[in-house]
C-alpha positions in Angstrom: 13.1 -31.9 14.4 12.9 -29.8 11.6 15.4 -26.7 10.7 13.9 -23.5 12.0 13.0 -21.0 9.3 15.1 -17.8 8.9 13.5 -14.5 9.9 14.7 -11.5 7.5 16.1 -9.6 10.2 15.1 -6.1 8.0 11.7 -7.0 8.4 9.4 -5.5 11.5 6.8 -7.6 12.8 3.5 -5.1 12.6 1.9 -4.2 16.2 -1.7 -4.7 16.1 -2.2 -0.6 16.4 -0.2 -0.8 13.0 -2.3 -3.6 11.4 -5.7 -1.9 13.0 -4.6 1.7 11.6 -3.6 -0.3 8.3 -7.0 -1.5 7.6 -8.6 1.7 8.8 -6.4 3.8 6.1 -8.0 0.9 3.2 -11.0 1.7 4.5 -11.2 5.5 4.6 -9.6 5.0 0.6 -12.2 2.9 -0.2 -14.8 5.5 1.2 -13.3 8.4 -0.8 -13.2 6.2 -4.2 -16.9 5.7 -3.9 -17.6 9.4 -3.0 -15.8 10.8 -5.6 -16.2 9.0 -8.1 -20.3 9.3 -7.3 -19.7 13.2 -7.4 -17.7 12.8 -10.7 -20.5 10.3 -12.2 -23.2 10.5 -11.4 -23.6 14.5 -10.4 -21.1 15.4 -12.9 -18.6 17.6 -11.2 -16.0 19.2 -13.1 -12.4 18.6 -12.8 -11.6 21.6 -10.8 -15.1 20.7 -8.3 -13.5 17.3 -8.0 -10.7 18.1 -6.9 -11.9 20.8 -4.4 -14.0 17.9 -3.0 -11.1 15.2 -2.9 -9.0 18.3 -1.2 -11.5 19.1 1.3 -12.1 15.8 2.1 -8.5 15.4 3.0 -8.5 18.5 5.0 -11.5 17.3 7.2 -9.9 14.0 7.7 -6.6 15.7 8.8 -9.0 17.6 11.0 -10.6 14.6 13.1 -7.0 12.5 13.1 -5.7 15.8 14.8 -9.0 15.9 17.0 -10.4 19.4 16.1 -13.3 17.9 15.4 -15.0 14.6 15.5 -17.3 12.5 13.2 -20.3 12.3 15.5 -20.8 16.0 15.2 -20.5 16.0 11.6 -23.0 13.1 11.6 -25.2 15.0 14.1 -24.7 18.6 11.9 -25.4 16.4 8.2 -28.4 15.2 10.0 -30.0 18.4 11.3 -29.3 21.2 8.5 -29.3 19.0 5.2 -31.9 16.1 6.7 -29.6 13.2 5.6 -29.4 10.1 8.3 -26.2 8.8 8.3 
């Protein structure tokens, strides 16, 4: 038989909640690269517009994690007063 490798015992084994809420974190990132960066190319917000975006984004994200609000109803509002299907 071969020697058993040694675990660091400072290292924590990740739950799957942790690895799900991990990937979901990369995700949202990801999302708010491609939005702002669209809203900084492409539509050519200023610095100070940017940065109201990127903060409001955070704020309405803070918003859903706490449950004040939820995406669906976003979705559902986007979709009847500006016409955009999500």
């Amino acid at each position: 038989m071969g020697k058993k490798k040694k675990l660091n015992p400072n290292r924590v084994p990740r739950t799957t909640e942790e690895k799900i809420a991990y990937e979901r974190s990369k995700a949202i990132k990801l999302a708010y690269i491609i939005f702002l960066s669209v809203l900084c190319d492409k539509i050519g917000l200023t610095d100070e517009d940017l940065a109201r975006a990127h903060q409001g984004c955070l704020d309405l994200s803070e918003s859903i994690a706490k449950g004040y609000v939820n995406a669906e109803d976003l979705r559902r509002t986007l979709q009847k007063e500006r016409g955009l299907n999500i």
